[in-house]
C-alpha positions as CSV (number, residue, x, y, z in Angstrom):
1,X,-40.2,-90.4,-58.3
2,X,-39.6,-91.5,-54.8
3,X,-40.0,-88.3,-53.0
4,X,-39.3,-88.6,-49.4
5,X,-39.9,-85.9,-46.2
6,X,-37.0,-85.1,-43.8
7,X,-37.9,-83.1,-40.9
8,X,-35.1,-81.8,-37.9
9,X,-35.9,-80.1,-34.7
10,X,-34.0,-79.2,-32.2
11,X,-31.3,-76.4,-31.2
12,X,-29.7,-74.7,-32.8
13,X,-25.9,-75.0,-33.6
14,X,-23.4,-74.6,-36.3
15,X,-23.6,-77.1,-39.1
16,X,-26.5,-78.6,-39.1
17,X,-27.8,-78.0,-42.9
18,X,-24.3,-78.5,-43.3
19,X,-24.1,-82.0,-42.1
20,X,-27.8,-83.3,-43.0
21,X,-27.4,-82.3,-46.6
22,X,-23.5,-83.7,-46.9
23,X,-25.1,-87.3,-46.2
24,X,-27.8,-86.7,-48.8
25,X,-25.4,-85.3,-51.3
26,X,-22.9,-88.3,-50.5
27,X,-26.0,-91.0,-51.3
28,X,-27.3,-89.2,-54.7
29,X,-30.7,-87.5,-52.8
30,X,-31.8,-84.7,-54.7
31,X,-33.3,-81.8,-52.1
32,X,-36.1,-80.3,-54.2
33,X,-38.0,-78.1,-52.0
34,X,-36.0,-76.8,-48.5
35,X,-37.8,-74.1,-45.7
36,X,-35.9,-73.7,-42.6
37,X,-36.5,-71.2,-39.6
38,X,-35.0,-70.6,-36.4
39,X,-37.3,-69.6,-33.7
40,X,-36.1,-68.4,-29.9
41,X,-32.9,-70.6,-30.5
42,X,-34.9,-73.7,-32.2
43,X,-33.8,-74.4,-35.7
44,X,-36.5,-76.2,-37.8
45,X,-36.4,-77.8,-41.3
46,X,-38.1,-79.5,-43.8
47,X,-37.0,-80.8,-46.8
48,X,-38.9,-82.6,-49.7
49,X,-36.2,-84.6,-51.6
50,X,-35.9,-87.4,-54.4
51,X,-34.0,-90.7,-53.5
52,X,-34.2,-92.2,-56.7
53,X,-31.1,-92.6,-57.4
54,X,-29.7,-94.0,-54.3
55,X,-28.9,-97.3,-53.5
56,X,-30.3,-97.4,-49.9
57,X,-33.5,-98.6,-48.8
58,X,-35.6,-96.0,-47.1
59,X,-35.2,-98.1,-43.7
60,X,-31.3,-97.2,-44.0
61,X,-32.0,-93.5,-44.3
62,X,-34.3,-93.3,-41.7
63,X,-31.2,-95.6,-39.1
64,X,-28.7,-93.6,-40.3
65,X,-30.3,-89.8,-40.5
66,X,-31.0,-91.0,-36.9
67,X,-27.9,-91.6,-36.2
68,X,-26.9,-88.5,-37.6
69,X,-29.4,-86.6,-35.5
70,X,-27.9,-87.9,-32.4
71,X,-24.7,-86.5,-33.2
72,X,-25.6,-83.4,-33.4
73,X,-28.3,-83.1,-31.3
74,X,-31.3,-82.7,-33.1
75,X,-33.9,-85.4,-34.0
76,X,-34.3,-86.1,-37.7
77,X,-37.2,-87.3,-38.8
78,X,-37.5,-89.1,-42.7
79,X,-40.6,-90.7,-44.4
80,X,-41.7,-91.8,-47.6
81,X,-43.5,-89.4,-49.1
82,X,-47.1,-91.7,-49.5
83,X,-46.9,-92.2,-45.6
84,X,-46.9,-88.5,-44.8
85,X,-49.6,-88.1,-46.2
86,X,-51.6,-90.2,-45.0
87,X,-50.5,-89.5,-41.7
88,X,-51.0,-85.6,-42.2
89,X,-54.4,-86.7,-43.3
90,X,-57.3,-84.6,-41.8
């Protein structure tokens, strides 16, 4: 399985789980673990989700959840799973 993180951060506004899991809908990314919080007006989310069965590369998800991001104002974050790890490493 080619689990991948997605972090976002930023304000909050209207539709931003909306619009973040649309495009993973849209390219066959299945969210299979989701916490989200909003603390003194920041909305924060992390998703662990499997991209197995879409066609894009995980350099296309991370450009366009970027994109994304910068239309609404928040900064998306998305990694291959092996990668946070060892970056979360202590």
């Amino acid at each position: 399985m080619k689990k991948t993180i997605i972090t976002v951060v930023g304000h909050d506004t209207v539709g931003i789980i909306a619009k973040v899991c649309t495009y993973l809908a849209n390219n066959k990314i299945n969210i299979l673990d989701i916490s989200q919080t909003i603390i003194d007006g920041y909305f924060n989310m992390m998703m662990i989700v499997d991209a197995n069965q879409s066609a894009k590369s995980i350099s296309e998800l991370v450009t366009e959840l970027d994109q994304i991001g910068d239309e609404i104002g928040v900064i998306i974050r998305c990694q291959h799973e092996d990668i946070f790890n060892k970056m979360h490493r202590i």
